[in-house]
N, C-alpha and C positions, 0 to 999 in steps of 0.2 A: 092870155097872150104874154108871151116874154118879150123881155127886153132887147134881148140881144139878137145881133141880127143871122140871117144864115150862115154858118161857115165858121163863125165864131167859137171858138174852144176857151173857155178859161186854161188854162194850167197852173197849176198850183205845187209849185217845189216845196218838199218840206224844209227842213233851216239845213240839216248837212248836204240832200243835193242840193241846195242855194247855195251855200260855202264853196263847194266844188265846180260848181259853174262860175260865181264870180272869180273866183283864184283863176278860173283856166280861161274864160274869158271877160275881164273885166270893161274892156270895152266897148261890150255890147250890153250893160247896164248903165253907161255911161260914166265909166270909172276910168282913171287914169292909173290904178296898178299901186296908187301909193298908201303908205297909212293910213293918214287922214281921209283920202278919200272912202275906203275899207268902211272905216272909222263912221263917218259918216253917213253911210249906205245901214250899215247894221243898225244903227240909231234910228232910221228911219223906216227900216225891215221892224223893229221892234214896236216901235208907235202905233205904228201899223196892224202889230198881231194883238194887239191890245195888252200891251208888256209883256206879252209873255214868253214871247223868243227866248228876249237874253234875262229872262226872268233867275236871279242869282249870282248872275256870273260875276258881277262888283264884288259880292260880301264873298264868293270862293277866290275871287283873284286875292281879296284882302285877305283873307287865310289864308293861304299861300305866300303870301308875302310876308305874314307876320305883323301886320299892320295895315293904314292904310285908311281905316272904314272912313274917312271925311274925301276920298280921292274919287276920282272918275274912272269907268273901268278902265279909260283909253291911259290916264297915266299910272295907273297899278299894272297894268299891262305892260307900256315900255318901265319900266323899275324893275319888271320880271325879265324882261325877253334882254333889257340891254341896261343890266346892273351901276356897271360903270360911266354910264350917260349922266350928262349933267342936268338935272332933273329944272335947270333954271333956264335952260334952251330949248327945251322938249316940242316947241311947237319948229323947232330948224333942224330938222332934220339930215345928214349927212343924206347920196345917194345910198351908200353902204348900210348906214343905221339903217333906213328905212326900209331898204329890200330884208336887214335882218330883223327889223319891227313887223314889215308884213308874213315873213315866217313865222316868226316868234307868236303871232297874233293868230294865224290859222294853226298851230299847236296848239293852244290856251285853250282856243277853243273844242279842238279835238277831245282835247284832256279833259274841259270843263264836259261836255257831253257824256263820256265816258264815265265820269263820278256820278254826275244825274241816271245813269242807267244803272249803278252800279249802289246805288242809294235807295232809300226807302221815297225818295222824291220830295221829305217833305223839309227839306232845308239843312237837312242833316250830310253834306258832302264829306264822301271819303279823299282827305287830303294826302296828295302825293306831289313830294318838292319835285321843281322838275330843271331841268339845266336851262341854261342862257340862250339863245339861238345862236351865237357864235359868241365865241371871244372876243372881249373889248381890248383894247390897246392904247396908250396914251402916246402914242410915234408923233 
């Protein structure tokens, strides 16, 4: 006998159509659109898969950065996507940063993806610097 009742379909997104549903409707995973929220949800997408989601993606953000490896990926992440940010605010986020942290955050991850396919998968990521998600400005 199963468990579940009639009618019932699990569906199971893998992690990039999961990315692409929450970016297009965050709302309806009960996300508000902002970084930290993002942020949040992945962390808990990951726990979930039994690490293995975002399995790497800290020690490839730190490679990319050039440093890093005592960091979270969430602030290796803005130090990539928004250079210029004062890395001593990072939890107050501008609305601007933030729409440019949640850009900058669904690239990384694109990119990150792309090295894992493009890698022998076992830890060994092909590193490619990649630009800011916009320019920062001190106005």
């Amino acid at each position: 006998m199963s468990d579940s009742l009639p009618g019932d379909q699990a569906v199971r997104l893998d992690l990039p159509d999961l990315l692409a549903d929450i970016r297009r409707r965050p709302g309806s995973y009960g996300l508000d659109g902002t970084f930290w929220c993002y942020a949040a949800y992945l962390n808990g997408y990951h726990e979930g898969s039994g690490r293995t989601a975002l399995a790497g993606f800290r020690e490839w953000l730190a490679e990319e950065l050039g440093h890093g490896t005592n960091l979270s990926w969430e602030a290796l992440a803005l130090r990539l996507v928004l250079p210029a940010f004062d890395a001593s605010r990072f939890r107050s986020l501008t609305a601007d940063d933030d729409a440019a942290a949640v850009t900058g955050l669904f690239n990384l991850l694109g990119q990150f993806r792309e090295s894992r396919r493009s890698s022998d998968q076992t830890g060994t990521y092909s590193s490619t610097r990649i630009a800011p998600a916009r320019e920062v400005t001190n106005d």
